[in-house]
Every structure is written in structure tokens, then in C-alpha cells.
C-alpha positions in Angstrom: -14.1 -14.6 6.6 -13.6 -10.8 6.6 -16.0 -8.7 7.4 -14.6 -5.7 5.8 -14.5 -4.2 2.5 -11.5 -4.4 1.0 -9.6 -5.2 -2.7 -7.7 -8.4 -2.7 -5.2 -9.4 -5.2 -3.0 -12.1 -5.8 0.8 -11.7 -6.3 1.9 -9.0 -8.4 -1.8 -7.4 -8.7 -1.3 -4.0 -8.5 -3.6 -0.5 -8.1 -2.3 2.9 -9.7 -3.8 6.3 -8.1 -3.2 9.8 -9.0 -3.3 11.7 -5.7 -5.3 14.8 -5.8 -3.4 18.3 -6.2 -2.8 20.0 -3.0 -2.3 16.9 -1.2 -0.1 17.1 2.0 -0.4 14.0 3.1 -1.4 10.2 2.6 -2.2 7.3 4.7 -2.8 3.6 2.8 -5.0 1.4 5.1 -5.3 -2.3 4.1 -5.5 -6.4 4.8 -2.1 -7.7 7.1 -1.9 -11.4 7.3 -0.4 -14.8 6.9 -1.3 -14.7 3.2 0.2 -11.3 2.5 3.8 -10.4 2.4 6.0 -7.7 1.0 4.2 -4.5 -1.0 6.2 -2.2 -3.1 5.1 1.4 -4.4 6.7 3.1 -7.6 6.2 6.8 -7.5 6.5 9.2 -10.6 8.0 11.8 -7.9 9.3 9.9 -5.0 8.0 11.8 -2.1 11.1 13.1 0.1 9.4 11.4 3.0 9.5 7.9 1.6 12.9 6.1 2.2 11.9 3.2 1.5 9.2 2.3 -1.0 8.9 -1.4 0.3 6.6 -2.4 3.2 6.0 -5.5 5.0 2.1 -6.9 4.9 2.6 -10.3 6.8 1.2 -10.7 10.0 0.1 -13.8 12.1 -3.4 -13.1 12.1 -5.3 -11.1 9.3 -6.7 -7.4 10.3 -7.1 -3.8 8.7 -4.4 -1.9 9.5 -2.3 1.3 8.3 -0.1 0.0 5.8 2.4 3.0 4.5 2.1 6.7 5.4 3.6 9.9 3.7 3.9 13.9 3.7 3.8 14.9 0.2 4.9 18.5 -1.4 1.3 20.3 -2.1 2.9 21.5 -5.3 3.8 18.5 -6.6 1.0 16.0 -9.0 2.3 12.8 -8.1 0.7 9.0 -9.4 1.4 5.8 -7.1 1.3 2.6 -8.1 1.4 -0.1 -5.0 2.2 -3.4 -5.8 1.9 -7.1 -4.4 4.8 -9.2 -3.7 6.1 -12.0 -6.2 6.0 -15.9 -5.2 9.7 -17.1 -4.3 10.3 -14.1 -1.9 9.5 -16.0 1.0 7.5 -13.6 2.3 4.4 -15.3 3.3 4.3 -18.4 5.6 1.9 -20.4 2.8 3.7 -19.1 -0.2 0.8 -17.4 -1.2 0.6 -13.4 -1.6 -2.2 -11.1 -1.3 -2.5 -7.3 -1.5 -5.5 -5.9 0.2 -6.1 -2.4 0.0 -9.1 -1.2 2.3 -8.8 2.5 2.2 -6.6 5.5 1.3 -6.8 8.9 2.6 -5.2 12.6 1.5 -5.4 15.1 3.5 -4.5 18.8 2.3 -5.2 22.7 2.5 -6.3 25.0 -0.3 
């Protein structure tokens, strides 16, 4: 049982956010585990710092922890959408898939 506040969705749940203007920066916290496995984000403007938009969620043994990280171009009005993985990836060790998203953070200057 967690004891932590957190959304949990199954495969392919996903969460959209528009990240507030003048935003420098963003950090995703959320649920690693055996359950969880690949996420993906889909950006409207891919942030230069982002080379890959695919990060890995499985872990032997379930805790909150930083999940993705980027700088973002204050100027910029971006919208992220971060998705769970699909069942048949193989990404999980019991073919289930979660996405757990505890917290996410933006930091900027006005």
C-alpha cells in the first residue's frame, strides 16, 4: 500500500498540462515500479532539451521518484501530454502498466 498521493492509471491513461508562461523549467515526479514500464510525452513545441520523449518507469520495488526533467524557452506556451505504456511492450515484469504521476513542478522568472 502507498502511502503517498499520487494518480495511477492503467496502460495508455494519459494526463495533458499546459505549462504556465514564463516557465524555465520542469521536473515530473511520480510512482517507479514493477507494475509501471515505459512513459512517453508528446509536446506541441518539443523542448530543445528533450532528446528523447520516452522514459523508463520500471523499477524492482515501487517509490516516488523524479521521472523526466526539462529547461524550457520562457517565451514559448507549450502543452504536454505524458502517456502510459501499451500492453505487449514488455515493459513490465507482470505485463501490467501503470502511470503514476505524484507531482510536477515549473520553475520560472518574471
Amino acid at each position: 500500500m502507498s502511502t503517498h498521493d499520487h494518480a495511477i492509471g492503467t496502460s495508455l491513461a494519459s494526463v495533458t498540462v499546459t505549462v504556465p508562461q514564463n516557465s524555465s523549467f520542469v521536473l515530473l515526479t511520480g510512482t517507479v515500479g514493477p507494475e509501471n514500464g515505459l512513459i512517453s510525452t508528446k509536446w506541441n513545441v518539443k523542448p530543445s532539451s528533450v532528446k528523447y520523449p520516452v522514459f523508463q518507469t520500471y523499477n524492482p520495488y515501487e517509490s516516488v521518484e523524479s521521472i523526466f526533467m526539462a529547461t524550457l524557452d520562457p517565451t514559448v506556451q507549450y502543452q504536454v501530454e505524458i502517456i502510459g505504456d501499451a500492453p505487449g511492450n514488455n515493459n513490465s515484469v507482470f505485463g501490467t502498466y501503470k502511470l503514476g504521476v505524484s507531482n510536477m513542478v515549473f520553475l520560472g522568472a518574471t
